[in-house]
C-alpha positions in Angstrom: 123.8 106.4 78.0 121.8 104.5 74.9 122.7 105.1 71.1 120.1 107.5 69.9 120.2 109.5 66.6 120.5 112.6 68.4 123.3 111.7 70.4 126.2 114.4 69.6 130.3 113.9 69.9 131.9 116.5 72.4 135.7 117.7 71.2 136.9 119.0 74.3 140.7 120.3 75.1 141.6 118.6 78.7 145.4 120.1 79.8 147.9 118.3 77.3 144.6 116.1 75.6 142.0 116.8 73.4 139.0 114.4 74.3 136.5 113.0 71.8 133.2 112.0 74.0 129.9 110.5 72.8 127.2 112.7 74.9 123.5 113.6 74.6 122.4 116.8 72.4 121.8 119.2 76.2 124.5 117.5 78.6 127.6 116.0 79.4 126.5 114.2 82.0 126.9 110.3 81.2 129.3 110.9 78.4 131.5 108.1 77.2 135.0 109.4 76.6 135.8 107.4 72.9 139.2 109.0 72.5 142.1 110.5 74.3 144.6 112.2 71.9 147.8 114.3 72.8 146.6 117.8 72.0 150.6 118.7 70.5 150.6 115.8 68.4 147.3 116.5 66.8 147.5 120.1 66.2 150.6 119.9 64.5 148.4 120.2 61.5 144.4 121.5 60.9 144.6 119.1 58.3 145.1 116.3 60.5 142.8 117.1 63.4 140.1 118.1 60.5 140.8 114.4 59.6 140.5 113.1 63.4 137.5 115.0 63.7 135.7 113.5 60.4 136.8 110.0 61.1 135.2 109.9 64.4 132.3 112.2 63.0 131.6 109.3 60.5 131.8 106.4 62.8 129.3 107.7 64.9 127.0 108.1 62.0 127.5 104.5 61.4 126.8 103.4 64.4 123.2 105.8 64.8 121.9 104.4 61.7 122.8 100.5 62.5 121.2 101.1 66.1 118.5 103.1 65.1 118.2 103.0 61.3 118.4 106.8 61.0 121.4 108.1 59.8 122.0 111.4 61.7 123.9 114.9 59.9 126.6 115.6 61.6 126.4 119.5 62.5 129.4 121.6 64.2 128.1 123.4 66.5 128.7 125.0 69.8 128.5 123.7 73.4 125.6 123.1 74.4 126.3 124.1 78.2 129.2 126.7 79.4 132.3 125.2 80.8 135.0 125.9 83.2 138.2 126.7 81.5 139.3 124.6 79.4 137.4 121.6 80.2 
């Protein structure tokens, strides 16, 4: 997968993980996982994963605009394809 500005990041819950992944807009096929966090740790608070979440939100931004020189907005959205379970 390149670094395009319409790259997305994918918060997935895995069993005792949520996942952060770096995945094109329509697919996760090709996604690069860029965290693994313990799912009981980090929703001890919504404060704290709110934090996670905006932390790895901006560093993608970052890295979009130095690789592409656009700086993308960073939208919540949903899923862009159904998935099984949890996964």
């Amino acid at each position: 997968m390149r670094l395009v500005s319409d790259c997305r990041l994918a918060i997935r819950t895995e069993g005792p993980d949520v996942v952060i992944y770096l995945a094109e807009p329509h697919t996760m096929d090709g996604a690069i996982v860029l965290a693994r966090l313990n799912k009981a740790a980090l929703l001890v608070s919504n404060v704290l994963f709110n934090e996670v979440k905006a932390a790895y939100s901006k560093w993608l931004q970052v890295q979009v605009a130095v690789c592409t020189g656009v700086v993308p907005e960073m939208i919540d959205r949903i899923p862009p394809e159904p998935r099984e379970g949890n996964a």
